[in-house]
N, C-alpha and C positions, 0 to 999 in steps of 0.2 A: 525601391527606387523606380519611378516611370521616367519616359522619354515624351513629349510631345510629339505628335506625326501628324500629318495633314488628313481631313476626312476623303477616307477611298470608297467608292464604288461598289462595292462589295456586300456582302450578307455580313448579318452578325455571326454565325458560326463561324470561325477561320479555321483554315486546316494544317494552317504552317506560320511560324512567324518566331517570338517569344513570348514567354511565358505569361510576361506579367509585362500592360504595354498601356500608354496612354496618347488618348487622339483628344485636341483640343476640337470641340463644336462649341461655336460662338461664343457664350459669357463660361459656359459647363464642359465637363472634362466627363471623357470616356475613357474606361479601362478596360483592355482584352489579358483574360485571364482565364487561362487552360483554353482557350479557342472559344469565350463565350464574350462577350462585350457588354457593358453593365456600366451605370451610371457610378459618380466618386462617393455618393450617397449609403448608395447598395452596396458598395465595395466595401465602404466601412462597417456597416450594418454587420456584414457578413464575417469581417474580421474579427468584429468585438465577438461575436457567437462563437465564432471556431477556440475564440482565445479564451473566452470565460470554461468551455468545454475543458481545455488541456490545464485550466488551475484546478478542475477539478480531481485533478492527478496529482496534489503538489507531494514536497516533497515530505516528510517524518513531523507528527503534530510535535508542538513544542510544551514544554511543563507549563500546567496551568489551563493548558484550555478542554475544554470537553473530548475526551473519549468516543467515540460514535458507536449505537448502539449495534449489535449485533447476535446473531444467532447462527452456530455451527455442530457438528455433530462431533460426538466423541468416538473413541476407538472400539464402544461397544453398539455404535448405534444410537446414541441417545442425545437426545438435541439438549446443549448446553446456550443459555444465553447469558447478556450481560446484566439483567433484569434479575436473572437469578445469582449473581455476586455482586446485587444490589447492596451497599453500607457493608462488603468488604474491600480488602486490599487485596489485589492479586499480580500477578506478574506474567504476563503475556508473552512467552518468547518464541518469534518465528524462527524456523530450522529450514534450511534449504531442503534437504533430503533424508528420509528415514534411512536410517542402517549403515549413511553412512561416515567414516572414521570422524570429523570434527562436528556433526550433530551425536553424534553417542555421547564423546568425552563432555560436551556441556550440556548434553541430558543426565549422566551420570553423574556430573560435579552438581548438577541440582538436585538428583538423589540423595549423593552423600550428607549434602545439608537438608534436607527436607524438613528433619523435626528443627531444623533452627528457624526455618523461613514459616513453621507451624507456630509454635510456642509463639512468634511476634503476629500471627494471626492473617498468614498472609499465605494464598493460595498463589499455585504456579499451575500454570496450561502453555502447553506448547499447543504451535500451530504451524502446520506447512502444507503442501497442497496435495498432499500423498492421500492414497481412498485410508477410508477409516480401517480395511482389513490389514493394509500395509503399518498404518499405525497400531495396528492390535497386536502385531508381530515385534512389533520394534523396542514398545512398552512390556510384552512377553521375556522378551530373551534379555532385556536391559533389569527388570524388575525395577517398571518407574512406581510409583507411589501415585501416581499424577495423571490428569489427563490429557491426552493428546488430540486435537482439534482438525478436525479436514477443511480446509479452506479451498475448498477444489475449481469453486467460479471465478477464486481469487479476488472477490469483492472486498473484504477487510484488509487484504492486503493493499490495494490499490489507494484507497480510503485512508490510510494511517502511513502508506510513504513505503509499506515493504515491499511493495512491485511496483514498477513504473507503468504498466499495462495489464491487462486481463490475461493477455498473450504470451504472458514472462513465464518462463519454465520452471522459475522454481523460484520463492521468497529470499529476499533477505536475511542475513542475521543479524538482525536488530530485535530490540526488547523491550516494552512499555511497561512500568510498573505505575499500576494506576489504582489512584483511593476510594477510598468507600462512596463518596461524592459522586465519581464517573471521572474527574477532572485527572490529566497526567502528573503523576507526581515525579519522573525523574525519564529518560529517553536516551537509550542506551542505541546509538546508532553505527557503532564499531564494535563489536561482540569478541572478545577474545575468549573463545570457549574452555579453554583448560582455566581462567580464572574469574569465570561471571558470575558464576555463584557465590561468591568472598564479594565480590564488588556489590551486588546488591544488597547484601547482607550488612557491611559496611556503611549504604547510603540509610540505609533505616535504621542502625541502631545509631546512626550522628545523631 
């Protein structure tokens, strides 16, 4: 919302006023914004950029649209990508924190299934933003089967909706089970870790 004001005397730079202000000149409209003064033109220009920037944070992709490609390391060091679980099915689930009590129980309830979610041919990688030595320990003392993925710039997490910023200390529990295509096939964005491994297990043998 602007307010019309009369043209004052003054520099464009302002040092005090509010934030966001409108001064009519002649047939065209100025707007003082953070202390700078700028055409209705510019102003919008400048809105539509800042606002295409912040969809590009949206929120959890939906079933059916593409997956985005990606490359991260696992708990030995060794760069895994989506290139290389090209024409399979895998299940992607981010974990807040390694080691601790609600990322164990649904790292572990995905162990105990593992040859089920095998036998339907369908690989599982955890991912969270811990260094790969933290997940090397965690997969150690848990005996996962599976690899665990360091998201550490937190780019894929931002990308697919399990962070809202680069800046987020720690992902989401949320889960992508995505096909051989690349495309999502199901989006699991309330994780109750003591039963997510039945639950996926469940969606695939429908």
């Amino acid at each position: 919302m602007y307010h019309h004001y009369p043209i004052l005397p003054h520099s464009d730079r302002l040092s005090s006023g509010a934030n966001l202000r409108g001064m009519s000149l002649g047939a065209g409209l100025f707007l003082v914004w953070g202390g700078f003064r700028m055409s209705w033109e510019v102003f919008s220009v400048v809105f539509l950029v800042l606002f295409a920037f912040g969809a590009g944070a949206a929120g959890p992709l939906t079933e059916g649209s593409p997956f985005p490609q990606w490359e991260l390391v696992d708990q030995q060091g060794q760069k895994v990508s989506s290139k290389d679980l090209a024409g399979k099915t895998y299940l992607l689930w981010f974990y807040p924190t390694a080691m601790t009590s609600g990322c164990t129980r649904e790292g572990c309830e995905l162990r105990d299934h593992y040859a089920e979610f095998r036998k339907l041919g369908v690989e599982i990688l955890g991912v969270s933003f811990d260094t790969p030595a933290d997940n090397a320990r965690f997969a150690a003392e848990q005996r996962f089967p599976f690899r665990l993925l360091s998201d550490t710039d937190r780019r894929l997490a931002v990308q697919v909706g399990a962070a809202d910023s680069p800046e987020a200390s720690y992902p989401k529990r949320v889960s992508f089970l995505v096909g051989g295509d690349g495309r999502v096939l199901k989006v699991y964005p309330k994780v109750d870790p003591a039963t997510h491994a039945q639950e996926v297990l469940k969606d695939l043998q429908s």
